[in-house]
C-alpha positions as CSV (number, residue, x, y, z in Angstrom):
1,X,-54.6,-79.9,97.9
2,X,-54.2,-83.1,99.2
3,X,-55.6,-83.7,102.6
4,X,-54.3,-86.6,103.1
5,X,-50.9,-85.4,103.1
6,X,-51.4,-82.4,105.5
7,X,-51.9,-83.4,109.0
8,X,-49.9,-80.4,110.5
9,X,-50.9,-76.9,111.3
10,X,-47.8,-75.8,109.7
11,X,-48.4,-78.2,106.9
12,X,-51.8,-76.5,106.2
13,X,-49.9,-73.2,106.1
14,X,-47.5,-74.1,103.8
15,X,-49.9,-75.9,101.8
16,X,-51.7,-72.2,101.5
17,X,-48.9,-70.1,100.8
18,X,-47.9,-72.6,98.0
19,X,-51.5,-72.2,96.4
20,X,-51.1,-68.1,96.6
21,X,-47.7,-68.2,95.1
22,X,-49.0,-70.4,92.8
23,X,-52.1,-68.3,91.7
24,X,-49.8,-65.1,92.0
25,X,-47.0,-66.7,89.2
26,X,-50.2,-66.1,86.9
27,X,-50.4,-63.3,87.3
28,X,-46.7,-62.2,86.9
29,X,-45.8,-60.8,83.1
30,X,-43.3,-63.4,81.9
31,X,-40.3,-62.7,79.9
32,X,-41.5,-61.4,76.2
33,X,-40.0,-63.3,73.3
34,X,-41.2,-62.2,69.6
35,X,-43.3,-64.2,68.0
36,X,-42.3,-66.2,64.5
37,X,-46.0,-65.0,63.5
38,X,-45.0,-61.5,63.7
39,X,-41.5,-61.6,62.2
40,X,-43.1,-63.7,59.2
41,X,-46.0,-61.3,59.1
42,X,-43.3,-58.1,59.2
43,X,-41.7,-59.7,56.4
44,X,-44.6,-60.4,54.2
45,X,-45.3,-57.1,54.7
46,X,-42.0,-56.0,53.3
47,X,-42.6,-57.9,50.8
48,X,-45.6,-56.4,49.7
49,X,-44.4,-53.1,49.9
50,X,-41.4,-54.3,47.9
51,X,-43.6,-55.8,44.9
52,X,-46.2,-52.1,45.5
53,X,-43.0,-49.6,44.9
54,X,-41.7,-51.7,41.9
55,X,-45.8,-51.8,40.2
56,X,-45.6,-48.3,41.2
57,X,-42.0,-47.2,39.9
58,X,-43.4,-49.4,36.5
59,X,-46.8,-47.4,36.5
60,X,-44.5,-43.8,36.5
61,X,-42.1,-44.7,34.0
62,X,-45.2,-46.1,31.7
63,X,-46.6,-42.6,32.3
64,X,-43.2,-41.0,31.3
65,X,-42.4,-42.8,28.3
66,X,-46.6,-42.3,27.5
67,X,-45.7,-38.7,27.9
68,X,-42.4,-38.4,26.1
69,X,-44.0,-40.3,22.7
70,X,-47.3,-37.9,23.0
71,X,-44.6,-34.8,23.2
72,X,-42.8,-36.4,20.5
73,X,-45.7,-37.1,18.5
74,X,-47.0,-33.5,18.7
75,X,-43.5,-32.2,17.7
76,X,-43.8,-34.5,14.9
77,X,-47.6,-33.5,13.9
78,X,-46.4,-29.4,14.4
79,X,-43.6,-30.1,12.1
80,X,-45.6,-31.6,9.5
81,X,-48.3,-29.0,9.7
82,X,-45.4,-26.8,9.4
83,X,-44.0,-28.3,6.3
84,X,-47.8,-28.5,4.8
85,X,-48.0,-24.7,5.2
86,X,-45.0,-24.3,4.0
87,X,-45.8,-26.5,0.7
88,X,-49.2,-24.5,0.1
89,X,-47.5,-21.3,0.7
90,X,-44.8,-22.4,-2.1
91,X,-47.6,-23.6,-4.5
92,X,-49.5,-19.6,-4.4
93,X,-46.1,-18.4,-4.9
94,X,-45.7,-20.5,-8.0
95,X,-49.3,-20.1,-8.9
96,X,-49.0,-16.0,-8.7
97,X,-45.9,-16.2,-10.3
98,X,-47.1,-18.0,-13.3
99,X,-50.1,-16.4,-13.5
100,X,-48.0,-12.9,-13.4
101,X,-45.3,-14.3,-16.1
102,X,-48.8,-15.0,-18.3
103,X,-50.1,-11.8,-17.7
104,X,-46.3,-10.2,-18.4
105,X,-46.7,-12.4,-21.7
106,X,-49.9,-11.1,-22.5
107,X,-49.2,-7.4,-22.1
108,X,-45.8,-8.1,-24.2
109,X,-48.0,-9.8,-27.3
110,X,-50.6,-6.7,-27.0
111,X,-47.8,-4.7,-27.6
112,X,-46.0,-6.7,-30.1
113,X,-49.1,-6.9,-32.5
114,X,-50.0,-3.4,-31.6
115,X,-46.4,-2.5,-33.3
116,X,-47.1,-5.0,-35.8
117,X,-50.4,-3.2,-36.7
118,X,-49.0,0.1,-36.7
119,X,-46.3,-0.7,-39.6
């Protein structure tokens, strides 16, 4: 406030109510505009979740395709266990089966030379 300027009683008056509209205006909300900081930072943050869901989706199909080869694997280890058995099981078969045909062979030469010796 100037005093210079004022010389007036109404002058002085006006001079106040300018100074309490003045310190009332900073008061008043003003008009709310968003922020370039906040549309950036909503952004990044998009962003981010963006790059976290793909690491994420990459992570579960890792897991999946991890799991599918271990299932396949195991399938692969039962069938070959499976086939072993199989093998050994064929091999006692042709192991009793021989052994029987020489005992068969035995018993038919015992009773070949026990003919013989009879004659």
């Amino acid at each position: 406030m100037n005093t210079t300027d004022i010389t007036t009683y109404t002058d002085r008056l006006k001079a106040a109510q300018a100074a309490r509209k003045a310190m009332l205006a900073k008061f008043r909300p003003r008009v709310a505009a968003p922020a370039a900081a906040a549309i950036d930072r909503s952004a990044r943050k998009a962003a981010a979740l963006v790059v976290v869901r793909a690491e994420r989706e990459a992570a579960k199909s890792a897991r999946r395709e991890a799991a599918a080869l271990a299932l396949q694997h195991a399938h692969e280890a039962a069938e070959a266990s499976a086939a072993a058995e199989l093998g050994a099981k064929r091999a006692a078969r042709k192991e009793r089966k021989s052994l029987s045909q020489a005992e068969a062979k035995a018993k038919r030469d015992a009773r070949y030379a026990a003919r013989k010796a009879r004659k």
